[in-house]
C-alpha positions in Angstrom: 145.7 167.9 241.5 146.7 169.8 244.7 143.5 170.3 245.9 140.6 167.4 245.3 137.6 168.4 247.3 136.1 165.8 250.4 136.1 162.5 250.3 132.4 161.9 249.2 133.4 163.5 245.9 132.2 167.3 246.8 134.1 170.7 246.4 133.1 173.5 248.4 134.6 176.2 247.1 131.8 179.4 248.6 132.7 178.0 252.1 135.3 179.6 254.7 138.5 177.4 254.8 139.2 175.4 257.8 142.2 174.5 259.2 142.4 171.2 258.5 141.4 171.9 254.5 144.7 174.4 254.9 146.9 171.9 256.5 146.1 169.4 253.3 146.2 172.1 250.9 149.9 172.9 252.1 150.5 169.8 252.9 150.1 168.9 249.1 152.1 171.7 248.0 155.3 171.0 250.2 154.7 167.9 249.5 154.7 166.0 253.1 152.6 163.2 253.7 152.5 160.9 256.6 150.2 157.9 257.8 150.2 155.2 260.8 153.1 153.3 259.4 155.6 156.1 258.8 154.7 157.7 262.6 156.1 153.9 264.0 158.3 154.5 266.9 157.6 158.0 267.4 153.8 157.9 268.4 154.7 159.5 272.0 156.5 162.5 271.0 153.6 163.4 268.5 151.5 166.1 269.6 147.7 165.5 270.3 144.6 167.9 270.2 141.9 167.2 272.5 139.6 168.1 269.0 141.3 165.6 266.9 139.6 162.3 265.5 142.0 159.9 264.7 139.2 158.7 262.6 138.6 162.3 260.7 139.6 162.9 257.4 141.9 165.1 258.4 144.0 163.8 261.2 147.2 163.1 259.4 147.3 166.1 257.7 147.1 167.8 261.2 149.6 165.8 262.6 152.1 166.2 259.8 150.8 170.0 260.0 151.5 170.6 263.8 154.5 168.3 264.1 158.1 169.8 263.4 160.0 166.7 262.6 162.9 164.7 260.9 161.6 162.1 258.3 163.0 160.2 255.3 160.9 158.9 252.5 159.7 155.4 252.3 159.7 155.5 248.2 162.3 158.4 246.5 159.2 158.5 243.8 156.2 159.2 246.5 155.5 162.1 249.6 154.7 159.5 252.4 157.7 159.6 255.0 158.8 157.6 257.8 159.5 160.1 260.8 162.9 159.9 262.6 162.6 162.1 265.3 159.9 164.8 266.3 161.0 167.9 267.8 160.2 168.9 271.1 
């Protein structure tokens, strides 16, 4: 279950990795997730990439990814966290 393919149902596995396929394939495996809600109060110390869709995919993976941070979890029994503090 670590690593599902794209979201159109599709696994390309003959295909040179990206980085945002390895930022959600470790992201599965350390298991840190983050989304809008758990980035509230923080969204100006995140760090952006001029490349980076907010709309891709992707982009939360690469922000948990490229992010050192302080986080709790919203549910003991799930990944998603609510970020504390992000390191500068």
């Amino acid at each position: 279950g670590r690593i599902s393919g794209y979201p159109d149902g599709t696994f390309r596995p003959n295909q040179k990795i990206t980085r945002a396929e390895a930022a959600k394939i470790l992201n599965s495996v350390f298991e840190r997730a983050v989304y809008e809600a758990g980035l509230d109060g923080v969204h100006a110390d995140v760090k952006h990439f001029a490349d980076l869709d907010k709309g891709a995919w992707y982009y939360y993976d690469m922000v948990e990814a490229t992010n050192s941070h302080h986080f709790v979890r919203q549910d003991a029994q799930k990944v998603d966290e609510n970020w504390k503090r992000v390191d500068k």
